[in-house]
N, C-alpha and C positions, 0 to 999 in steps of 0.2 A: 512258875516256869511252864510255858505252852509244852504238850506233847506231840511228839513228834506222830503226824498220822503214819498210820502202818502199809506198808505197799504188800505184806503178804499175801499169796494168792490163795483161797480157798482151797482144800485138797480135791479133787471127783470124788462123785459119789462112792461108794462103796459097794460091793456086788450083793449087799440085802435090803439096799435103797434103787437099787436099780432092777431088782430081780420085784421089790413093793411097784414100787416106777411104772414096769411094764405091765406086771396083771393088772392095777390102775386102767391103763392105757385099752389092755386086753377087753375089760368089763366095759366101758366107753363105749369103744368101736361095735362092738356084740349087740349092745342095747340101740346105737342108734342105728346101725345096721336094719336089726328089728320094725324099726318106730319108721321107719323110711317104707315097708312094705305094707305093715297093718297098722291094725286102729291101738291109740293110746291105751284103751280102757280093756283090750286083749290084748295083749302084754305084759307076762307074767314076770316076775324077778325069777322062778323056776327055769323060765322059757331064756331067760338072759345070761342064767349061771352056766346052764348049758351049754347054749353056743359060746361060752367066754371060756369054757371046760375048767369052771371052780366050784367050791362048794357055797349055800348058802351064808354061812359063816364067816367064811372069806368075802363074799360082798357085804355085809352089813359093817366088816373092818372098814371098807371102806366108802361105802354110802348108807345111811342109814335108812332111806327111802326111796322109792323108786324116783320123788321128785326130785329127789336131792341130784338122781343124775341126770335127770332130762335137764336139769337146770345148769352141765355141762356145756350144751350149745351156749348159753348166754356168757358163760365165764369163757367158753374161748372169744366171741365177738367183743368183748372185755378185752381180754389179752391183746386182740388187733386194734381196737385203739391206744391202748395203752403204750404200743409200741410205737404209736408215732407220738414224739416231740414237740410239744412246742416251739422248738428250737428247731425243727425242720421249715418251717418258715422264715424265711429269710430274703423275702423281695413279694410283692403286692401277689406275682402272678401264678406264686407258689399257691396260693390259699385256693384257689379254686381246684387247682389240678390237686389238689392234696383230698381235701375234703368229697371229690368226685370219686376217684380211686377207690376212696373206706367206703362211701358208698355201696360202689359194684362189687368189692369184695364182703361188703356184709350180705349183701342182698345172695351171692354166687350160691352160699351152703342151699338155700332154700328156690332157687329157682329151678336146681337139679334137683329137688328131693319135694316135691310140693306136699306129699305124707307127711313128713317131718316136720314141714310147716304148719299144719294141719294139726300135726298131736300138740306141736309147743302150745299153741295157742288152744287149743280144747284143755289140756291141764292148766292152763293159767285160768280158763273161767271158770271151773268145775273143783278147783283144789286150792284152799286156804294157804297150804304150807308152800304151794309151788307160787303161788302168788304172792305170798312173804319173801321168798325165795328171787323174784323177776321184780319186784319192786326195791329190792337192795341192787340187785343189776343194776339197771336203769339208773339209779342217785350213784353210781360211778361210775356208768359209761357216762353219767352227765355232767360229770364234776370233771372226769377228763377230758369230753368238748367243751367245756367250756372257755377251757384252757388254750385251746388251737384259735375258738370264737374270739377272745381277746386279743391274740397274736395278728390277727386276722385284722382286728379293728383299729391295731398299730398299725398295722403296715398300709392302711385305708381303704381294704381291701373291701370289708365291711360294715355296714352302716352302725355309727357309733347312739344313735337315738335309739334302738332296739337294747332291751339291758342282753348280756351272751348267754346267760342261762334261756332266755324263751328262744335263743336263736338254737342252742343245743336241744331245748325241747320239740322244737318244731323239725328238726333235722331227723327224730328219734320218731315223731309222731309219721312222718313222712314213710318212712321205712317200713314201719310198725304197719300200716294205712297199705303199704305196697303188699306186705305178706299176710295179709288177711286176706285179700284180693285173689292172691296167689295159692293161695292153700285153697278157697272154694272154687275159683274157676282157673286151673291153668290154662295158658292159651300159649302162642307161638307169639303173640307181639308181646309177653313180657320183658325181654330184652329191651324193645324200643319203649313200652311204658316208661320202665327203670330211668331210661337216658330222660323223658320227657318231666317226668317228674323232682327227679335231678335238678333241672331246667328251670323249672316254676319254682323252685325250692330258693336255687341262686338268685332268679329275679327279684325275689322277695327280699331279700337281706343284702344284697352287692349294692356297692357304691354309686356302680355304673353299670345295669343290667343292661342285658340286649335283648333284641326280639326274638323269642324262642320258638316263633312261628314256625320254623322248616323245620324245628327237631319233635315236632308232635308226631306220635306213632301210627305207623300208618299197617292197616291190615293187607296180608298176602290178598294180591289179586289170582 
């Protein structure tokens, strides 16, 4: 005899999951706060418990290293794909507006913060465990574009000769390529790079690319 599924709804948290919840959130904010003004490597978990106003003790509850929370930024840009569906595709013209969107919203945290940008990527080349840490990112932000990549190549939107794993990696490598760029030299055409790079990214993997001539970035006269 099949079981009946349960429609029960989970209860809310509780006021010592929500009270863990916010100093979580507290130590976060505090740290990247921090990492947004100075350099990675002065950057004390001292300096972090402080402005988060906890004890050591209480951070190591819930990060065991300082990389473990820089590697916060990547688990949210996680969460923002993960939040879109494959099943949000649903007509050829979706896929482009979709995949352009997660772009400009991943690129947003680090175009206003080019510090930030700057320390993600100085602890990725200088630290074993934060590198452990952004290389498990990566294999599921890739696992989840690959996902949208497929949808994509249903609906014909994109080109089915390319397998969607190199199309997720190249969409990753693009990005990745944009905030290196952006962490050593900020400038005022980042905005229009983003859009142009976007651009060449589409042309490469669409069905039916266009000329993305007029969308090159052009420097303030």
């Amino acid at each position: 005899m099949k079981m009946k599924k349960s429609n029960t709804i989970a209860p809310p948290p509780g006021r010592r999951e929500r009270l863990k919840a916010a100093t979580r959130a507290r130590i976060i904010k505090s740290a990247l706060s921090l990492l947004s003004k100075q350099e990675y490597s002065a950057t004390t978990i001292e300096q972090i418990t402080e402005a988060a106003d906890v004890g050591k003790g209480t951070y190591f509850n819930y990060f065991p290293t300082k990389e473990h929370l820089l590697n916060e930024v990547g688990e949210e840009q996680l969460s923002i794909i993960k939040a879109i569906d494959e099943n949000t595709l649903v007509k050829s013209a979706d896929t482009k507006k979709v995949f352009k969107n997660l772009f400009f919203v991943l690129a947003k945290l680090f175009i206003e913060k080019p510090i930030l940008a700057r320390n993600l990527i100085l602890a990725n080349l200088s630290n074993e465990s934060a590198r452990e840490l952004m290389a498990e990112n990566i294999k599921k932000r890739t696992q989840w574009l690959t996902k949208l990549v497929k949808k994509g190549q249903e609906l014909g939107s994109i080109r089915r000769d390319i397998k969607p794993e190199m199309v997720a990696y190249w969409y990753q490598h693009i990005h990745f390529g944009n905030l290196m760029y952006w962490s050593l030299q900020p400038t005022e055409m980042i905005k229009n790079w983003v859009q142009f790079s976007f651009e060449q990214f589409w042309n490469s993997v669409a069905t039916e690319p266009h000329n993305a001539a007029t969308d090159r970035p052009r420097a303030k006269g």
